[in-house]
Every structure is written in structure tokens, then in C-alpha cells.
N, C-alpha and C positions, 0 to 999 in steps of 0.2 A: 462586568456582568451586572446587570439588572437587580437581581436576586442577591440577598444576605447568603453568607459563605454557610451560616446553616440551614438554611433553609433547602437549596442548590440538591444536597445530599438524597429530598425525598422525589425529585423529578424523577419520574420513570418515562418508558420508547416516546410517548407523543410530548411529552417536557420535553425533554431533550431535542428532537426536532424544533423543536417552537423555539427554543431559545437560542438552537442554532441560526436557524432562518432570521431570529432577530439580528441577534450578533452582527450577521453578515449583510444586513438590509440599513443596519443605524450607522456601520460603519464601512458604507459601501464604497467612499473613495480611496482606501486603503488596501482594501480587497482588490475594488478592479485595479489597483497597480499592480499591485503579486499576481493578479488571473493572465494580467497582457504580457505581464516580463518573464511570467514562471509558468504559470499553470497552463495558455496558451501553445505554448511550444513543446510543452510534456505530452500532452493529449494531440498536438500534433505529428509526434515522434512514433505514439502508440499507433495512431490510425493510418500510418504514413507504414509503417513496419508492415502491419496486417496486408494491405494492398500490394509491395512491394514482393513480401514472403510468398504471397498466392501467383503473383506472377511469373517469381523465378522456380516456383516448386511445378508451376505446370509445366513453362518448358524443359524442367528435367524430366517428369512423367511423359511428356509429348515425344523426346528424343531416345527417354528407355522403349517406348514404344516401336520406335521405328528402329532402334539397335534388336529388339526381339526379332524385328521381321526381316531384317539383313544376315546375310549368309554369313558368318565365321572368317574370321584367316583374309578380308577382304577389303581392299583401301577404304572404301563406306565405314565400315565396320567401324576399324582400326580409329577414324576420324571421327566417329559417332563416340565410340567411349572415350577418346582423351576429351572432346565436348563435356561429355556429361562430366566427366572428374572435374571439369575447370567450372561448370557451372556450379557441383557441389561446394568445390572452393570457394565462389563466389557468395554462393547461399549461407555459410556457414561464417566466414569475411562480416556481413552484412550481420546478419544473427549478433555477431559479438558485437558490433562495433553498437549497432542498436542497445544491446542493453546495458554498457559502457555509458551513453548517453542520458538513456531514460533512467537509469541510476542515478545518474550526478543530480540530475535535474529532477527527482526522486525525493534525493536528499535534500536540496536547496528548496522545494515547493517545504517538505517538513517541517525544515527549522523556520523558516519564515511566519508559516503557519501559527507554529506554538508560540512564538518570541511575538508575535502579534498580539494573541489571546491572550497572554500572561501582560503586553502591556495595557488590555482593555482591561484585564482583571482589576490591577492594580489603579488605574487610571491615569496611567502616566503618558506623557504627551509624545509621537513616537512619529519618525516620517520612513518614507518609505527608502532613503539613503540608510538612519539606522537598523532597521531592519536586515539591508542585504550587508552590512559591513557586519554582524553578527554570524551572517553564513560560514565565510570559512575558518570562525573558531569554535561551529560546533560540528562540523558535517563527521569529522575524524570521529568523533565520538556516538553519532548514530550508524557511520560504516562499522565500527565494533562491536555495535548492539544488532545488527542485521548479520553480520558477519556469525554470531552465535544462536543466531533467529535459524537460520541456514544449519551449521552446523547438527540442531535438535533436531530439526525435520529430517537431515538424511539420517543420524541415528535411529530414527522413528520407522523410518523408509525401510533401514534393513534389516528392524527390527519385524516387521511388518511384510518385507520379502523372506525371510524365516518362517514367518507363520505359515507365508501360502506356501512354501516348498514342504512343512510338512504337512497342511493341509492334503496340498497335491496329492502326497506321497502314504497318506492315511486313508482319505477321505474321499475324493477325486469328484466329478458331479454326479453324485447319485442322490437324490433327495433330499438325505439327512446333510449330506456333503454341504449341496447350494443352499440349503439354512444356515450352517455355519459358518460358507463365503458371506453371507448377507449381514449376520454376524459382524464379523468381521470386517465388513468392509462400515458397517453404521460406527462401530469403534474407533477407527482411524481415521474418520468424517470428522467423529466429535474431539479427538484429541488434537487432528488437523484446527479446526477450528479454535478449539480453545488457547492452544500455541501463537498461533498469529492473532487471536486479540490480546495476550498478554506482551506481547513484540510490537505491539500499535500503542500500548500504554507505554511501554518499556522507550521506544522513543522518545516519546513527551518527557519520561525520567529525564530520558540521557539529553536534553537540550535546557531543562531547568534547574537540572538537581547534578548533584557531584556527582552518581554513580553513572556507568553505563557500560555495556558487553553484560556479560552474565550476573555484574550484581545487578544491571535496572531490572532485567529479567527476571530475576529471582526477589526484586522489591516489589515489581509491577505484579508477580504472583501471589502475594501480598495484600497488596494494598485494592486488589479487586474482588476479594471476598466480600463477599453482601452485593456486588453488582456485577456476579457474571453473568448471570440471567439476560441484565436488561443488556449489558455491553456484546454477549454473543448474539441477541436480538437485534442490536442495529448493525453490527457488524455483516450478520448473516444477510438480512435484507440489502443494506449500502454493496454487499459483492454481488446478489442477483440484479440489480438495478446493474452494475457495471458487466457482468456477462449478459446479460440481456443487451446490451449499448454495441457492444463486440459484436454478439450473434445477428443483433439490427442491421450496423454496418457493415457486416460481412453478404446477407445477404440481399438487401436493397444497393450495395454499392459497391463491392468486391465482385458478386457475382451477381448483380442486378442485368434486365435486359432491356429497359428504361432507356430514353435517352440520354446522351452527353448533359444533358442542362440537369434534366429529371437528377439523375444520378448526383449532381455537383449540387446544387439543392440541398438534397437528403446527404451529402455529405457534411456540408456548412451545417445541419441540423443535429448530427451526432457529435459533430465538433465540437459546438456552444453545449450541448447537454453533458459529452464526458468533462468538458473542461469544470461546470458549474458542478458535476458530481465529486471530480476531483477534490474541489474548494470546499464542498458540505463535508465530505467524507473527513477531510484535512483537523475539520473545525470541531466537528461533533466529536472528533478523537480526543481534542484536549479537553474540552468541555468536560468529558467522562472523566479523567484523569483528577480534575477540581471538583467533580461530584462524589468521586473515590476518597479524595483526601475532607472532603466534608463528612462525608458517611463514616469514616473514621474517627470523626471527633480532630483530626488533625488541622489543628486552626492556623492557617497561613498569615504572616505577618504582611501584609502586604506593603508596609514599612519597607521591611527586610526584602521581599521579593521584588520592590523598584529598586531598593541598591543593585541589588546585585545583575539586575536586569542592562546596568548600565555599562558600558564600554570606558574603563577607565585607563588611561596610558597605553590602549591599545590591548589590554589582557581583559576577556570577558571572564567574568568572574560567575560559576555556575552556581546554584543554590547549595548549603552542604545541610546536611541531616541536621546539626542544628540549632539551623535559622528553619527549616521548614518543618523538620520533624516536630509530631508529637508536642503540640502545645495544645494537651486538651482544655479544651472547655466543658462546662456546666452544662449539662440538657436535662 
């Protein structure tokens, strides 16, 4: 990074952009390797899914349709629903094997990411071989930290389906009711939110630091007092830019009425822009995680954070509390 480790701490939403954009413009042949080998194929897995889903979900619609208008008890019939059962099969087949995929590949754009970042912090010299031979000794350890990312949210969920069943059951939509829905529904917004920016820190944890599952979790909730502000601000923006990108592709080229060219165009268009939002999204995450442990006062050894960065006998050695914790400094 550019920036003295305390300085970093006072970047607020347009710092943080800026020095993400730098990051990834100074060290743009490192990047486009991880964009072609990792972030390429993730963003083509997503957009590939969206097209695929819409097609097999219409011809289940298209066939429920004409099983509606077929008589009962009738070879048609009888042959229209085992259809649909096989394409549901099929629809649901695909569904998992998809996110089987854009998982793995999830994980492997992640650790890549921070394991980059942290060697530009440090300044240590890094190719893009040690980079992916770091992937699978840390993926186990961010599938633990999302594995409990998951867990909180359906907690949250049925905590949450509780309320409306006694909403329902109190309240129902009468005036006062749908204020209370409204209520309730800005609450689980904000606590949705603030859970999955603490689980986007909580990764960076679990790829640098010893901890990960519910203690990066429970450190990353931590360590992002004094910046949840700015980090729910880029958070929140970087996910409308990426449902905005969905809702683009979905209707310029999913259900666009454009030509074959038109359409392929605007697809190669959404492609290059989720992949490069991917990349910014990836970058500005750890970024925040080094401006956290700045704003802390927690002064990184960067000594210590290239050792350990290193792959030694084949055993990655993650950062422990401490070589990184709490070495405050003077301000």
C-alpha cells in the first residue's frame, strides 16, 4: 500500500475507492492473472446460471401450462407430468451442481485476493504460481467461516419468521399492522447487512490470521467498530452495482428482444464489468480489514506478516494473534 499503516486508518468511501483502483491499476499484471484464471470463470459460471435457470424454469412453466389444459387420467397427461418431474429434477440437478462450482471458485477468487494484498502490503515479491499453491491451505478455513456466516443468517431467518407469524397473528395488514411490517422488515435489512459485512472481514481473518469459523466472526465484529459506517457504505453500494449488473443482464440479454449479435455484445459487456466488480469488490474487502486494524492502533509487523505469508515445507503458516495483534503505537 501506498499509504503509512497509520495514516490508512483515516481513508473514508472515496479513499478507499481511490486506493483500491490504485492497488489494482499499479499492479495490474498480477490481477489480470487471477481476473483470467479465477475471476473470469466465476463471473462466467454466474451469468451462465442466470440464462440457463430462465430457460429451464420457462419450459417448466410452458409444460405446467399445457398439463393445466390437458384432461386428467390421459396418456398426454400422464406424460406431461412425469416431463415436468424430470425437468424439475433437472432444474434443481443444475441449481446445486452451480453453486457447488461458484463456491469453490468463490473461495479460490478470496484467498487469492487477500494473499495478494497482504503481499503488496508487505512488499514482498509474489508470482502468480505462489499465490494459487496458498489456495488449498486456506479454502478449509474460509468454507468454516461461511459455513457459520450461513448458520447466523438462518438463525436470524427463524428468528425473523417468528416475528411475522406473530405479527400475522396479532397485527395482520391494517395500518398500524403494515407499519410494523415496515418496521420490521428495515430491521432485518440492517442486521442482514451488517452480518455479511462482518463475514466479508471475517474471511480476510480466516486467510491471514489463525482464527476462522466463529472466532474470525466474532474478532472481525471487533475489530470493525469505528468503521462500520464506511464499511456498510461500500458494502451496500459494491451489492447495488452487482444487482444492478444481474437485473442489466437479465434483461438486455436473458429476456432481451435484440439481435443474436446485439444480445452477445451486451453480454461480453456485463461479463468484463461483473468480472472487474468481482476484482474491486475482492480488493476494497481487505483493504478495509488493514484500515481496521490501523484505526485500532494495531500496528502490523510487516516483518512478521512476510514470514508468515511464506509457504514453508509445504505448511502455510497463518498469522497468530501475537505476531499481529495489538502492538499499539503512539498517536
Amino acid at each position: 500500500m501506498d499509504q503509512e499503516q497509520e495514516e490508512i486508518q483515516f481513508l473514508g468511501f472515496f479513499g478507499i475507492f481511490k486506493e483500491t483502483f490504485k492497488i489494482i491499476s499499479t499492479y495490474k499484471q498480477i490481477f489480470t492473472q487471477i481476473t483470467l484464471s479465477i475471476i473470469l470463470p466465476l463471473s462466467f459460471i454466474f451469468l451462465a446460471h442466470i440464462q440457463v435457470s430462465e430457460y429451464l424454469f420457462g419450459e417448466i412453466l410452458r409444460h405446467e401450462y399445457d398439463l393445466d389444459q390437458t384432461p386428467k387420467n390421459t396418456n398426454r397427461y400422464n406424460s406431461l407430468s412425469d416431463l415436468i418431474s424430470s425437468e424439475w429434477t433437472y432444474f434443481w440437478l443444475f441449481k446445486a451442481t452451480y453453486f457447488i462450482f461458484f463456491f469453490i471458485l468463490s473461495l479460490i477468487s478470496t484467498s487469492a485476493i487477500v494473499y495478494t494484498i497482504a503481499c503488496i502490503y508487505t512488499s514482498k515479491n509474489t508470482s502468480f504460481k505462489s499465490i494459487i499453491s496458498v489456495v488449498p491451505k486456506v479454502w478449509k478455513r474460509l468454507m468454516v467461516t461461511f459455513v457459520w456466516n450461513v448458520i447466523i443468517v438462518c438463525v436470524l431467518n427463524l428468528v425473523v419468521l417468528l416475528v411475522f407469524i406473530i405479527w400475522a397473528a396479532l397485527l395482520g395488514f391494517s395500518t398500524f399492522g403494515v407499519f410494523i411490517l415496515s418496521i420490521i422488515g428495515i430491521v432485518y435489512l440492517s442486521i442482514f447487512i451488517y452480518i455479511s459485512v462482518i463475514w466479508h472481514l471475517a474471511s480476510v481473518i480466516s486467510v491471514l490470521e489463525e482464527d476462522y469459523g466463529i472466532r474470525a466472526m466474532l474478532k472481525s465484529k471487533e475489530l470493525i467498530k469505528g468503521k462500520t459506517i464506511v464499511s456498510i457504505a461500500i458494502y451496500s453500494f459494491l451489492n447495488l452495482c452487482f444487482i444492478g449488473l444481474q437485473m442489466g443482464f437479465e434483461w438486455h440479454v436473458v429476456l432481451g428482444e435484440g439481435s443474436i449479435m446485439i444480445r452477445s455484445i451486451d453480454a461480453l459487456i456485463f461479463f468484463f464489468l461483473l468480472s472487474f466488480l468481482i476484482l474491486f469488490s475482492l480488493t476494497a474487502q481487505t483493504i478495509i480489514y488493514f484500515i481496521c486494524k490501523s484505526f485500532h492502533h494495531q500496528n502490523i509487523d510487516k516483518t512478521l506478516l512476510a514470514d508468515h505469508l511464506e509457504v514453508c515445507l509445504g505448511d502455510y503458516l497463518p498469522l497468530k494473534s501475537k505476531d499481529i495483534q495489538l502492538e499499539n503505537f503512539d498517536t
